[in-house]
PyMOL Python script that loads the backbone (N, CA, C, O; Angstrom):
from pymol import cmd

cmd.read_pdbstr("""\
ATOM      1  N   UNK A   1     -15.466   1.329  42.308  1.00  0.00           N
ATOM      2  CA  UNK A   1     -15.323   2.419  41.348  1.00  0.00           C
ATOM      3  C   UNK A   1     -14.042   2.239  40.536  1.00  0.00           C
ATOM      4  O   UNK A   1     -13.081   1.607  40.973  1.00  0.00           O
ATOM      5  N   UNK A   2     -14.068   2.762  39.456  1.00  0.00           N
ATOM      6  CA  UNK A   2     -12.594   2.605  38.346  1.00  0.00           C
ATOM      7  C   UNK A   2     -12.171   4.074  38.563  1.00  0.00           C
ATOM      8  O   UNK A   2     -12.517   4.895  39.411  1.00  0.00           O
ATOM      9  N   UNK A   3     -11.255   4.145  37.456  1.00  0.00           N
ATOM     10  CA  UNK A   3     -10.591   4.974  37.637  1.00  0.00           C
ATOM     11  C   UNK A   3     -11.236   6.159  37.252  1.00  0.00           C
ATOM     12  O   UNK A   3     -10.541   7.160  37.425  1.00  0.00           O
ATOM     13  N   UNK A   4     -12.621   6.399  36.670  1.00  0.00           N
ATOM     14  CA  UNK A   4     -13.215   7.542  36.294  1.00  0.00           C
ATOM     15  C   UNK A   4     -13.938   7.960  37.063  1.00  0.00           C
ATOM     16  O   UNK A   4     -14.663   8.908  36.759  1.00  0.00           O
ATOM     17  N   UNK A   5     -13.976   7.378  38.332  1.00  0.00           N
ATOM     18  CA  UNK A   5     -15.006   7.398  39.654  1.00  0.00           C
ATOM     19  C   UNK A   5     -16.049   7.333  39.077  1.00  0.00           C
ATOM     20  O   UNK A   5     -16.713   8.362  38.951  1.00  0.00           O
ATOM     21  N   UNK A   6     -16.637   5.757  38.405  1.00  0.00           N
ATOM     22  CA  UNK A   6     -17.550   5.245  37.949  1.00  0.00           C
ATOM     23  C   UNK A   6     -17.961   3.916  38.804  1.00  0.00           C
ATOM     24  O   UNK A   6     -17.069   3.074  38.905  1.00  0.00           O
ATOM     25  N   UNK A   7     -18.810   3.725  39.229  1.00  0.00           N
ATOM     26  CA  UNK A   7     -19.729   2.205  39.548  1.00  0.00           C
ATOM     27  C   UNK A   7     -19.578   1.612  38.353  1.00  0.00           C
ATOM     28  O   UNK A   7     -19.534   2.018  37.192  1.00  0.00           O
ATOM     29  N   UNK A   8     -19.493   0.374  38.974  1.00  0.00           N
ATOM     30  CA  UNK A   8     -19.600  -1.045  38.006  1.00  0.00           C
ATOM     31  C   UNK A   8     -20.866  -0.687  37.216  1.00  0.00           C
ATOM     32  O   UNK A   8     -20.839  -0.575  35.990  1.00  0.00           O
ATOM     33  N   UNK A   9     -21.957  -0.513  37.935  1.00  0.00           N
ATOM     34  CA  UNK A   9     -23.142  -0.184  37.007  1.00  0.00           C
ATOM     35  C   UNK A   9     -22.831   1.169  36.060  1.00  0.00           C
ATOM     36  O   UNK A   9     -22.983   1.273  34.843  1.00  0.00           O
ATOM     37  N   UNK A  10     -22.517   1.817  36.679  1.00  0.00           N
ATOM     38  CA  UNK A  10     -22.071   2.863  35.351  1.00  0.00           C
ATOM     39  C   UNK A  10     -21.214   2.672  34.540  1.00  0.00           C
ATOM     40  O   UNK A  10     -21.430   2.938  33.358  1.00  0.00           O
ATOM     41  N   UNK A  11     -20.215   2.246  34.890  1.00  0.00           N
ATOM     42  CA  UNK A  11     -19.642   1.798  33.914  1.00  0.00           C
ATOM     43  C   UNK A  11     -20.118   1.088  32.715  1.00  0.00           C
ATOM     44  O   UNK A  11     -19.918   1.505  31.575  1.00  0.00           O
ATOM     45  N   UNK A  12     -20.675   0.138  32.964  1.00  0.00           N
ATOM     46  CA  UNK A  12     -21.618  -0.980  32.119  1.00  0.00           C
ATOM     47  C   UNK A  12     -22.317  -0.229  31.262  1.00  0.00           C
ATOM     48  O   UNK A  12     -22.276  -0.466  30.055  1.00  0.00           O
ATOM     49  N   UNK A  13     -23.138   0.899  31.844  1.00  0.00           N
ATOM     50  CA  UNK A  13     -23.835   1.466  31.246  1.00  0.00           C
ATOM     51  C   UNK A  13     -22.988   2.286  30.248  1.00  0.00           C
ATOM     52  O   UNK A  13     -23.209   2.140  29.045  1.00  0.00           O
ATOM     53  N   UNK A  14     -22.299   2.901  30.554  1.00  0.00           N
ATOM     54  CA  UNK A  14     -21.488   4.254  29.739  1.00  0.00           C
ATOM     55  C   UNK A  14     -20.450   2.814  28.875  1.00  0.00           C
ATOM     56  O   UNK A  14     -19.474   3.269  28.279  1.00  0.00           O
ATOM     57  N   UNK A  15     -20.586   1.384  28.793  1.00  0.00           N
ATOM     58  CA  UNK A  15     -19.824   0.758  27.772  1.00  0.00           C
ATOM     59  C   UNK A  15     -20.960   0.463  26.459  1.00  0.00           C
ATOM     60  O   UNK A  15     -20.790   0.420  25.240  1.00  0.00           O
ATOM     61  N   UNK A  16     -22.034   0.308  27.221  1.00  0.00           N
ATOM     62  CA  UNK A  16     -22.816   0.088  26.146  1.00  0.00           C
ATOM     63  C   UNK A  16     -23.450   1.346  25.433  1.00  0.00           C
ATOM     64  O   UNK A  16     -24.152   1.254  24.426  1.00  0.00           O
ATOM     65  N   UNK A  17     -23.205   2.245  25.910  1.00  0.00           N
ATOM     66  CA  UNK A  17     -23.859   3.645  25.092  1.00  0.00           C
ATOM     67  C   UNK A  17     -22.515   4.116  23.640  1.00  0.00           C
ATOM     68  O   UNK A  17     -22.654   4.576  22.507  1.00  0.00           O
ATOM     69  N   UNK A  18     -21.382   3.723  24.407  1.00  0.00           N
ATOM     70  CA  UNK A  18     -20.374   3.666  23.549  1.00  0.00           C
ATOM     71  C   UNK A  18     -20.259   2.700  22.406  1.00  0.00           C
ATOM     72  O   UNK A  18     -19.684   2.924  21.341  1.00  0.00           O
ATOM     73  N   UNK A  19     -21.053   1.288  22.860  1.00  0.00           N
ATOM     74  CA  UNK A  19     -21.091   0.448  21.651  1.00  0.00           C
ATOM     75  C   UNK A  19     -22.109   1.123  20.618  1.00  0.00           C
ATOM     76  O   UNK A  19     -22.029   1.497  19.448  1.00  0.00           O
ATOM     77  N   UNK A  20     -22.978   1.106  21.476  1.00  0.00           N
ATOM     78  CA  UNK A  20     -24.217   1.680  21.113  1.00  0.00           C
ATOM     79  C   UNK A  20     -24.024   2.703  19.202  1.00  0.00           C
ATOM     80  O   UNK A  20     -24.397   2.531  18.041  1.00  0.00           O
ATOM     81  N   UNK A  21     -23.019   3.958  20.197  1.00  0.00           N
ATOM     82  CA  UNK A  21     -22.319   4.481  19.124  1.00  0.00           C
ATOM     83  C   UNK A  21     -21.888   4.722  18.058  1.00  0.00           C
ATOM     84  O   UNK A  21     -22.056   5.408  17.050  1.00  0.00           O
ATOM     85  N   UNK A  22     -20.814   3.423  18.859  1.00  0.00           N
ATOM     86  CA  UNK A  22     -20.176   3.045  17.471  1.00  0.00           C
ATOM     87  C   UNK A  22     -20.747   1.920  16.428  1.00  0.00           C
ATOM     88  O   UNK A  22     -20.292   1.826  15.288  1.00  0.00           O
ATOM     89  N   UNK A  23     -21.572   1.250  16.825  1.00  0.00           N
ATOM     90  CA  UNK A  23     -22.384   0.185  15.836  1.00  0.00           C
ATOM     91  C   UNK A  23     -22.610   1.924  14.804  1.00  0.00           C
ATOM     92  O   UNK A  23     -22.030   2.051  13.726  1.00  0.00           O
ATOM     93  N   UNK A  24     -23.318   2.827  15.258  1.00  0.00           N
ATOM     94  CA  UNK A  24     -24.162   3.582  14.883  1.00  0.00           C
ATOM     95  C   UNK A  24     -23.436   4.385  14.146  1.00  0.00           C
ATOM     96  O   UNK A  24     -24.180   4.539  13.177  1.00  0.00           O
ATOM     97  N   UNK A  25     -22.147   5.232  13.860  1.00  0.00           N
ATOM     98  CA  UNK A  25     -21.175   5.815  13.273  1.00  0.00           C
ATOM     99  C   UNK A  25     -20.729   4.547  12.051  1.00  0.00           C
ATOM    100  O   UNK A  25     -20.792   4.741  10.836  1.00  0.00           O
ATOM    101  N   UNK A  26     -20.234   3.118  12.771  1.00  0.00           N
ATOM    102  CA  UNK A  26     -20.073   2.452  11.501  1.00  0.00           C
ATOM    103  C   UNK A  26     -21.444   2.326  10.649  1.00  0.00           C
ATOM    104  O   UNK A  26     -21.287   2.922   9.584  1.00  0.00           O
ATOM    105  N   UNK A  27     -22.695   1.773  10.748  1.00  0.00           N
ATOM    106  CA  UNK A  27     -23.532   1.750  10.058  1.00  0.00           C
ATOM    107  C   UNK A  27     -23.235   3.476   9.216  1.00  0.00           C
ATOM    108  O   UNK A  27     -22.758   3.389   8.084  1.00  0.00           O
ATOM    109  N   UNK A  28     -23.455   4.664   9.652  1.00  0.00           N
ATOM    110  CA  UNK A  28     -23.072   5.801   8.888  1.00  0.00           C
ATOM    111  C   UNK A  28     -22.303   5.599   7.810  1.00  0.00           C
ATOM    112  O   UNK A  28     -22.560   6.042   6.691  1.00  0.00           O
ATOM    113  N   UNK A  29     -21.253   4.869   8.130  1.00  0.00           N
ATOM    114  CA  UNK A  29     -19.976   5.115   7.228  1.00  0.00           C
ATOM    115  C   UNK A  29     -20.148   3.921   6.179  1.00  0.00           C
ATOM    116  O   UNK A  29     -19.861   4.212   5.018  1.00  0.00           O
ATOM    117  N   UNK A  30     -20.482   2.913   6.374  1.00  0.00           N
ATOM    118  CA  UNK A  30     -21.202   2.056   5.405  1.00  0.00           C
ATOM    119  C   UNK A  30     -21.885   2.534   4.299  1.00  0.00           C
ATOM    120  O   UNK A  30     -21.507   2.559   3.128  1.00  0.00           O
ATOM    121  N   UNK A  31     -22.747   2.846   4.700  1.00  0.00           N
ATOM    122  CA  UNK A  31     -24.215   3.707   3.933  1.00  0.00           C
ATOM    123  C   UNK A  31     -24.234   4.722   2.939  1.00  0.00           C
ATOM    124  O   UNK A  31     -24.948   5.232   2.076  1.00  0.00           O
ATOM    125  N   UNK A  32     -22.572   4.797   3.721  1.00  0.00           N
ATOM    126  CA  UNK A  32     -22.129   6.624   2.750  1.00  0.00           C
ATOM    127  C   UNK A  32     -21.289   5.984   1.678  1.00  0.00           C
ATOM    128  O   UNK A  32     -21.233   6.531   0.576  1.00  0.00           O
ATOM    129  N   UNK A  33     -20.538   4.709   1.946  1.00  0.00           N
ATOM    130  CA  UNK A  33     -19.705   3.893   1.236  1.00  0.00           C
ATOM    131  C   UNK A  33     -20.296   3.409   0.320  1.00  0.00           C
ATOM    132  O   UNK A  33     -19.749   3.636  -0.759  1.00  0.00           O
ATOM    133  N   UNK A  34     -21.533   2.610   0.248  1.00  0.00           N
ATOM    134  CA  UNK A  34     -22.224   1.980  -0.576  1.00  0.00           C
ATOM    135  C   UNK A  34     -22.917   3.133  -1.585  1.00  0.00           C
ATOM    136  O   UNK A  34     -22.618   3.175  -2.778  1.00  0.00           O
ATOM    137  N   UNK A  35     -24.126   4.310  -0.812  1.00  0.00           N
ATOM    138  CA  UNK A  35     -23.857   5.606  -1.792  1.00  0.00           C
ATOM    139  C   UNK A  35     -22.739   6.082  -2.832  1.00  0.00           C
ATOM    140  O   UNK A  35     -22.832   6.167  -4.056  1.00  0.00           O
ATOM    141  N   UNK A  36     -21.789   6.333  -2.099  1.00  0.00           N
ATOM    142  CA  UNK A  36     -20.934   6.660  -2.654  1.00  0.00           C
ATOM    143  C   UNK A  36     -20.423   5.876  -4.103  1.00  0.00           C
ATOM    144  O   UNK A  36     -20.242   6.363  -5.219  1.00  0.00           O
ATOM    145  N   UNK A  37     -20.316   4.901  -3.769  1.00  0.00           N
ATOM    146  CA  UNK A  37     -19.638   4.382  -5.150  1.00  0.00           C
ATOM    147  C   UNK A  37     -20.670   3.626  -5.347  1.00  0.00           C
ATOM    148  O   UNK A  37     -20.172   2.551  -5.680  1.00  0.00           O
ATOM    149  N   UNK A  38     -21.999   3.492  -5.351  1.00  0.00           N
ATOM    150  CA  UNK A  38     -23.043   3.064  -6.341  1.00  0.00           C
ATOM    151  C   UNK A  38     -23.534   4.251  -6.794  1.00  0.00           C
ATOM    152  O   UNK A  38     -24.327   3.854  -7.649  1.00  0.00           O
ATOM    153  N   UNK A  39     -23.608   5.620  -6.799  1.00  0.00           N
ATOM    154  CA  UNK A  39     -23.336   6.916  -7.468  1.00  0.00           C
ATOM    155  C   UNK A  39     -22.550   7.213  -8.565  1.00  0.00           C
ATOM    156  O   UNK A  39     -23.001   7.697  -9.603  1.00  0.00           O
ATOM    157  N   UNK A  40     -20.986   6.842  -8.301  1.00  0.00           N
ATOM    158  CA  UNK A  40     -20.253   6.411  -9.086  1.00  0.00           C
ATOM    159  C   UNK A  40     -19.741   5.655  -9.921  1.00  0.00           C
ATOM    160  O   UNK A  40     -18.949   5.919 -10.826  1.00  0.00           O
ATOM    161  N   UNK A  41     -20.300   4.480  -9.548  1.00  0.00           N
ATOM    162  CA  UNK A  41     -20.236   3.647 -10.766  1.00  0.00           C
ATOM    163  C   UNK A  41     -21.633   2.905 -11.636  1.00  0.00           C
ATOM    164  O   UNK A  41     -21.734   2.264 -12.682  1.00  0.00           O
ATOM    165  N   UNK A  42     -22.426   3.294 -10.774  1.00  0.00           N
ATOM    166  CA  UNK A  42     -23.661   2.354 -11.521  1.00  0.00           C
ATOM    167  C   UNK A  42     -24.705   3.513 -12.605  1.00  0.00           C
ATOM    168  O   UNK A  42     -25.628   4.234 -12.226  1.00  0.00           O
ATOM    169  N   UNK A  43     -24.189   3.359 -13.920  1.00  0.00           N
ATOM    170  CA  UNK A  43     -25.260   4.331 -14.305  1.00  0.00           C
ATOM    171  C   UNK A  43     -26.260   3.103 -15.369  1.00  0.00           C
ATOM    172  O   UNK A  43     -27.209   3.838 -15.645  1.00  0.00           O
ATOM    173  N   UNK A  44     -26.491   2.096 -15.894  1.00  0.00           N
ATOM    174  CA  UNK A  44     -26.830   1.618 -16.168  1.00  0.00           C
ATOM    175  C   UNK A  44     -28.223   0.550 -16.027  1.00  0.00           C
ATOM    176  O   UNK A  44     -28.142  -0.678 -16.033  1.00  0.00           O
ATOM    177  N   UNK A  45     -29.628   1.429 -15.889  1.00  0.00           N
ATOM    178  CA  UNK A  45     -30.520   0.834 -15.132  1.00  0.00           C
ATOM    179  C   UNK A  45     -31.482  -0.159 -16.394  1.00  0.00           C
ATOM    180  O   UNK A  45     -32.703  -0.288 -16.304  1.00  0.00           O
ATOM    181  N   UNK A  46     -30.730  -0.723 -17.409  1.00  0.00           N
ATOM    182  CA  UNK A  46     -31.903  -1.459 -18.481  1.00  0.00           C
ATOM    183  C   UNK A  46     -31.185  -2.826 -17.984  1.00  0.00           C
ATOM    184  O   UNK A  46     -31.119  -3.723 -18.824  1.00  0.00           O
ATOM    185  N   UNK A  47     -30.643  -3.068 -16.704  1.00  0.00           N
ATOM    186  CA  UNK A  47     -30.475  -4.742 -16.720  1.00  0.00           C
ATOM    187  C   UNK A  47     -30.525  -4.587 -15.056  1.00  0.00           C
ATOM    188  O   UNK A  47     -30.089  -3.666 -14.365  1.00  0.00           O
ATOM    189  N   UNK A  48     -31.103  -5.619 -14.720  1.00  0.00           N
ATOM    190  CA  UNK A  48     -30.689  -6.329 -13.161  1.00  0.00           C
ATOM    191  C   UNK A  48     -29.918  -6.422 -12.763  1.00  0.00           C
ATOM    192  O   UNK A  48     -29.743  -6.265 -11.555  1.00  0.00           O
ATOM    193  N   UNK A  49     -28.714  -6.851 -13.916  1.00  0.00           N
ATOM    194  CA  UNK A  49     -27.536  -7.335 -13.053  1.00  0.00           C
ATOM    195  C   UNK A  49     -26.493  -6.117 -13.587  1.00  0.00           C
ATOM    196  O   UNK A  49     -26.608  -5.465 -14.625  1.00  0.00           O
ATOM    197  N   UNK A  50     -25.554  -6.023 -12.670  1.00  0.00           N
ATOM    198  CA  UNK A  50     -24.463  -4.951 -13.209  1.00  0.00           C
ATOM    199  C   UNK A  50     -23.404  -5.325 -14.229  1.00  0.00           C
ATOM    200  O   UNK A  50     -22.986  -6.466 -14.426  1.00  0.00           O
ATOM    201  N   UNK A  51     -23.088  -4.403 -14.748  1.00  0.00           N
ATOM    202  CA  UNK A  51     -22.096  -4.941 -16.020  1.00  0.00           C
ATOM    203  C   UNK A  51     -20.889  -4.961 -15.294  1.00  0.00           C
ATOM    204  O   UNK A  51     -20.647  -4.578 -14.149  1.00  0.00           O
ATOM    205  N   UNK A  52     -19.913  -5.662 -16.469  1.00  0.00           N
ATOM    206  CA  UNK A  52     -18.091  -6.224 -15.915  1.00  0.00           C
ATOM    207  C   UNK A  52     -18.000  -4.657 -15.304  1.00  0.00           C
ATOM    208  O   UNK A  52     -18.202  -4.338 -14.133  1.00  0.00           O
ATOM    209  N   UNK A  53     -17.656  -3.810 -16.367  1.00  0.00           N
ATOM    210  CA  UNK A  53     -17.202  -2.172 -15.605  1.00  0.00           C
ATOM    211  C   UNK A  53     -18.136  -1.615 -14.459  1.00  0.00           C
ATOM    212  O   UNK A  53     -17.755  -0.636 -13.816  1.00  0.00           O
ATOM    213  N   UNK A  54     -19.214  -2.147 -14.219  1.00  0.00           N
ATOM    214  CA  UNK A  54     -20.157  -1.539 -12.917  1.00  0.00           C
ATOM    215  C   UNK A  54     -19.285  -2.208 -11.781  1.00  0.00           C
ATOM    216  O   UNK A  54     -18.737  -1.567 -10.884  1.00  0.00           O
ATOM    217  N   UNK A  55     -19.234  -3.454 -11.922  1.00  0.00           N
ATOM    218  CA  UNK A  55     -18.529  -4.141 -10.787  1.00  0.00           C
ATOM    219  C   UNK A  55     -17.143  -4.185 -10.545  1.00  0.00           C
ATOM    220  O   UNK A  55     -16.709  -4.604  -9.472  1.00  0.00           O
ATOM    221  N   UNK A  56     -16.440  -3.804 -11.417  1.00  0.00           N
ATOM    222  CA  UNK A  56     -15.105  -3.486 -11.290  1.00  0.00           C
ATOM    223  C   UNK A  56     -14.958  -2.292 -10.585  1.00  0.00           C
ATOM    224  O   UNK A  56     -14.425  -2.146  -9.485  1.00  0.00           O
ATOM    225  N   UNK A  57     -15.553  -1.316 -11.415  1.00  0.00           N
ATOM    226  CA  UNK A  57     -15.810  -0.238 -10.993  1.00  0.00           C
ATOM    227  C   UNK A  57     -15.768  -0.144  -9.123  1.00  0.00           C
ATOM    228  O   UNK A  57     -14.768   0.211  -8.500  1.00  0.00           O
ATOM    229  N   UNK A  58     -16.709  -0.433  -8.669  1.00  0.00           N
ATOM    230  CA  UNK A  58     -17.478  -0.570  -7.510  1.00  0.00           C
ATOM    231  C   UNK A  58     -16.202  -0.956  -6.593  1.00  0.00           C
ATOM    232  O   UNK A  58     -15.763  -0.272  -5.669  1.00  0.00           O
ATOM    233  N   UNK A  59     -15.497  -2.706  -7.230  1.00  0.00           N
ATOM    234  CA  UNK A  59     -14.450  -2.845  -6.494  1.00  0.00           C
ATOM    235  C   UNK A  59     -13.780  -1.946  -6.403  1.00  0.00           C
ATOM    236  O   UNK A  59     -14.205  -1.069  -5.652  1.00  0.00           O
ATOM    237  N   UNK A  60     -12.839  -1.771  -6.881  1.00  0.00           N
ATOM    238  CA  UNK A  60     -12.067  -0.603  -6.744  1.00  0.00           C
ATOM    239  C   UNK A  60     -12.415   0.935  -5.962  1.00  0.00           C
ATOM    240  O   UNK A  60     -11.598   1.496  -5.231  1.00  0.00           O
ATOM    241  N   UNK A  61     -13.490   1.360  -6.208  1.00  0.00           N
ATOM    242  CA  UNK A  61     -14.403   2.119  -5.564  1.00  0.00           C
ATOM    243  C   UNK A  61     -13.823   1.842  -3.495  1.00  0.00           C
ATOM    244  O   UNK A  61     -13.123   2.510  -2.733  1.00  0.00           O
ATOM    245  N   UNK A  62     -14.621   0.495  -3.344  1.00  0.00           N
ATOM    246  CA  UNK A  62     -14.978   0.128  -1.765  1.00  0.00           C
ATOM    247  C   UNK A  62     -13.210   0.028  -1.911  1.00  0.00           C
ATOM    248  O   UNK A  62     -12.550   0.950  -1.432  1.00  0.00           O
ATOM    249  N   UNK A  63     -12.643  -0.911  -2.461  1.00  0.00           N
ATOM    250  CA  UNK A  63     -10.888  -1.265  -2.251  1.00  0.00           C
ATOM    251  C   UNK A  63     -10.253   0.780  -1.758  1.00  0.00           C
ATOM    252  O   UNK A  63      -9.558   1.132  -0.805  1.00  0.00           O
ATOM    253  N   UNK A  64     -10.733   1.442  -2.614  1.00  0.00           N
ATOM    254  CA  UNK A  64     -10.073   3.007  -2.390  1.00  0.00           C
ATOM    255  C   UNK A  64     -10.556   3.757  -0.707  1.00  0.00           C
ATOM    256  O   UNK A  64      -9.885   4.386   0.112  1.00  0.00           O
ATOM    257  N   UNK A  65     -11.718   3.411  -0.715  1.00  0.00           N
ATOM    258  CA  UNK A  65     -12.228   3.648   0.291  1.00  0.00           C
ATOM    259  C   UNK A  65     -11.864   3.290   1.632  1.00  0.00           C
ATOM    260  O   UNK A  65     -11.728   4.027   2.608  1.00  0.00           O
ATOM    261  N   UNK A  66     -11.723   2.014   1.530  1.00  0.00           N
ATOM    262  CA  UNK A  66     -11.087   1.211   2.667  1.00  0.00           C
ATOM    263  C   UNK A  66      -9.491   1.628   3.061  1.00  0.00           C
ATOM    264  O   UNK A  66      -9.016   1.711   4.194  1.00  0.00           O
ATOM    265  N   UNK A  67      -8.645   1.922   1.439  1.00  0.00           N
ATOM    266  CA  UNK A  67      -7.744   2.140   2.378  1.00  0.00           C
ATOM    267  C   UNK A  67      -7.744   3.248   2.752  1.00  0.00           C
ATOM    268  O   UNK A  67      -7.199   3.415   3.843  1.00  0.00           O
ATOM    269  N   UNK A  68      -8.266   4.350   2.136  1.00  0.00           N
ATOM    270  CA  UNK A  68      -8.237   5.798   2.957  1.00  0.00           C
ATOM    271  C   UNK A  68      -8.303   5.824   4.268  1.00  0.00           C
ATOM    272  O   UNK A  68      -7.535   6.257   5.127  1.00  0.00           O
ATOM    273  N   UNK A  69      -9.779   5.070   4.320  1.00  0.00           N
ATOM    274  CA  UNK A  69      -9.979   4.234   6.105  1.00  0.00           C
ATOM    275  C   UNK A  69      -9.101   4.084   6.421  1.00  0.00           C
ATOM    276  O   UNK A  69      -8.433   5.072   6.728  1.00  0.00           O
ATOM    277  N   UNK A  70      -8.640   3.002   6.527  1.00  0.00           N
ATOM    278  CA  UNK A  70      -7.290   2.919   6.963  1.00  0.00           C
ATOM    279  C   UNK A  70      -5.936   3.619   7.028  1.00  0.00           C
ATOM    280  O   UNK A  70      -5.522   3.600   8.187  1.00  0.00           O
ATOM    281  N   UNK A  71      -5.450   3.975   6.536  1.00  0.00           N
ATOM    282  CA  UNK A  71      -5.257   5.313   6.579  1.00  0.00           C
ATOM    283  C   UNK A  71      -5.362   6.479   7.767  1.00  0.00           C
ATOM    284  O   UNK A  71      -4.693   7.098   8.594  1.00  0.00           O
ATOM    285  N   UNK A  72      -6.389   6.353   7.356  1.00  0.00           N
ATOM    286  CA  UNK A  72      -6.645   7.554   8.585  1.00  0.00           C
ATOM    287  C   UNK A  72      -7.179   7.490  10.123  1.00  0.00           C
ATOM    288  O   UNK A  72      -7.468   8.312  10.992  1.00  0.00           O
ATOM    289  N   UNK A  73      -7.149   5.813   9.967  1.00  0.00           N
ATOM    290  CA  UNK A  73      -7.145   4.945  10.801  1.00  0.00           C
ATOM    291  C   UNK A  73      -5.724   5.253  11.846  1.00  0.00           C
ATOM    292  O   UNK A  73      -5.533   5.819  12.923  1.00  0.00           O
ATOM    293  N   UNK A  74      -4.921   4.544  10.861  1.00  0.00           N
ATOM    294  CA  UNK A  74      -3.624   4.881  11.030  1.00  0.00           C
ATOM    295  C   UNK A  74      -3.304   5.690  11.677  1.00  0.00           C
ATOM    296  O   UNK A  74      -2.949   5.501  12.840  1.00  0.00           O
ATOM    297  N   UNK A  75      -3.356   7.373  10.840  1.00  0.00           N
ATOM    298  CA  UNK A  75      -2.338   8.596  11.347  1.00  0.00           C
ATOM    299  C   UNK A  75      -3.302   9.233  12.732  1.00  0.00           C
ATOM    300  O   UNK A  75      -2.760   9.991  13.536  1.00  0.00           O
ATOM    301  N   UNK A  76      -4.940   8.775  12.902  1.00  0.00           N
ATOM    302  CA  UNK A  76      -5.385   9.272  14.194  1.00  0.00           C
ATOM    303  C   UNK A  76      -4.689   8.407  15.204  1.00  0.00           C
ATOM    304  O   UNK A  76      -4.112   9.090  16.050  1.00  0.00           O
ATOM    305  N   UNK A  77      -4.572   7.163  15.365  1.00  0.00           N
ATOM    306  CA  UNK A  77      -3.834   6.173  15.802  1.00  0.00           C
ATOM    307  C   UNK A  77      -2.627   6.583  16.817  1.00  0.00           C
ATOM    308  O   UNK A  77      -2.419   6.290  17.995  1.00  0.00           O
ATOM    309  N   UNK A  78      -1.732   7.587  15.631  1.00  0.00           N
ATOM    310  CA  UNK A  78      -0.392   7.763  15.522  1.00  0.00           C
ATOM    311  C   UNK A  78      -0.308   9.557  16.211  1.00  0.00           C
ATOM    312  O   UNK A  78       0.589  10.096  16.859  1.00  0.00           O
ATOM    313  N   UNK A  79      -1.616  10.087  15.739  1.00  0.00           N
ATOM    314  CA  UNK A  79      -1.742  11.115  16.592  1.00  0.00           C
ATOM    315  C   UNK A  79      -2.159  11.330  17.847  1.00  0.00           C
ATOM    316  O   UNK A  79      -1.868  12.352  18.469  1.00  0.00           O
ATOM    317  N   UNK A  80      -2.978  10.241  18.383  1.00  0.00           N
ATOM    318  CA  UNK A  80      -3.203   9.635  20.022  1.00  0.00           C
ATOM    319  C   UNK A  80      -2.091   9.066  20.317  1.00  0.00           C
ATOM    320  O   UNK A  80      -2.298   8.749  21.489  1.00  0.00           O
ATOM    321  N   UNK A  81      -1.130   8.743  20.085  1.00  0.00           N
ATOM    322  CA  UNK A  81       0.275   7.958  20.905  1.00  0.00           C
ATOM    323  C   UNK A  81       1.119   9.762  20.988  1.00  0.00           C
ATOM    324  O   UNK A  81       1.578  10.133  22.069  1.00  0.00           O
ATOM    325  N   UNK A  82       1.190  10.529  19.951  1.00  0.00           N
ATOM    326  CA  UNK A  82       1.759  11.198  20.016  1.00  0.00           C
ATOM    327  C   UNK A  82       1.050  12.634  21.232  1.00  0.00           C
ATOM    328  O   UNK A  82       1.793  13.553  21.577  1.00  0.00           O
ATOM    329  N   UNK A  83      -0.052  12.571  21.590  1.00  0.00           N
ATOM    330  CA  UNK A  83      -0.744  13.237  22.540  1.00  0.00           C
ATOM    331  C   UNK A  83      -0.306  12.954  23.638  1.00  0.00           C
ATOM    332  O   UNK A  83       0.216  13.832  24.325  1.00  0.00           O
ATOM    333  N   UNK A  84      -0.451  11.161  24.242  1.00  0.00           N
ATOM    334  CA  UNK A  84      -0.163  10.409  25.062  1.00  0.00           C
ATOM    335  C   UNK A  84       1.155  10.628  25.575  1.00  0.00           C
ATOM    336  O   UNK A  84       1.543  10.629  26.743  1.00  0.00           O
ATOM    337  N   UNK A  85       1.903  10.851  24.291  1.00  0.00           N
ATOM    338  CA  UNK A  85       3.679  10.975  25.106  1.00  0.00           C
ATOM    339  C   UNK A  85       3.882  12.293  25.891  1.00  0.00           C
ATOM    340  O   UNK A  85       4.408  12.334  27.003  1.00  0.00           O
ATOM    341  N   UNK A  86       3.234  13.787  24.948  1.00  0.00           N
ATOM    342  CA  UNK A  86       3.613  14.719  24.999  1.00  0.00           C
ATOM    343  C   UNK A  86       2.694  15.123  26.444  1.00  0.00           C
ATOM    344  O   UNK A  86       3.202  15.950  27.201  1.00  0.00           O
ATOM    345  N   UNK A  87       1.598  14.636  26.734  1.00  0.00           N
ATOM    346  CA  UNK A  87       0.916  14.647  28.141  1.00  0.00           C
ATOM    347  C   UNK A  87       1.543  13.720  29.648  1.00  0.00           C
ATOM    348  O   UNK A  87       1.131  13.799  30.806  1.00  0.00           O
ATOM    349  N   UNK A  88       2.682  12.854  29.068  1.00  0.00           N
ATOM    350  CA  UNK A  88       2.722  12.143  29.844  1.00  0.00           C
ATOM    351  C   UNK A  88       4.456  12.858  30.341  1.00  0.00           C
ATOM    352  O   UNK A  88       5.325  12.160  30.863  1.00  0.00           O
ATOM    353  N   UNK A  89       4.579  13.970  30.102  1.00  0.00           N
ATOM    354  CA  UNK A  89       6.103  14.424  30.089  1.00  0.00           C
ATOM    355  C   UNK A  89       5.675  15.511  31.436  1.00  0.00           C
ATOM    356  O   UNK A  89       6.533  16.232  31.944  1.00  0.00           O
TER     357      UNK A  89
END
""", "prot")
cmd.dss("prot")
cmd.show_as("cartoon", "prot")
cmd.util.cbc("prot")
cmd.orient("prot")
């Protein structure tokens, strides 16, 4: 048993329900990403291919996105260390 008074088999199990998860939250956040700024930048449907400003557009778009991600990546990050200390006193 670990420290959650889990079996090896449970454990295993409760790692893959967690991958499971998170494959499943990132696919979410993808989906909403690609929505999102093909909403925003693509209004142009008389060509196949996207114009210079669709794709610029777009970059910048996913580039903004990402760092917010990150970001908030970051300060949850920074707010679990700061939980961690104040529990560990």
């Amino acid at each position: 048993m670990d420290g959650m008074g889990l079996t090896a088999a449970e454990q295993r199990t409760l790692e893959q329900r967690l991958q499971k998860r998170q494959m499943k939250d990132f696919m979410n956040i993808f989906g909403n990403l690609v929505d999102h700024c093909f909403v925003s930048c693509v209004d142009d449907f008389t060509s196949k291919s996207l114009s210079n400003r669709e794709t610029g557009c777009i970059t910048r778009c996913v580039q903004k996105q990402m760092a917010q991600s990150q970001r908030l990546s970051e300060r949850f990050a920074e707010h679990n260390a700061q939980l961690a200390q104040q529990g560990g006193r």
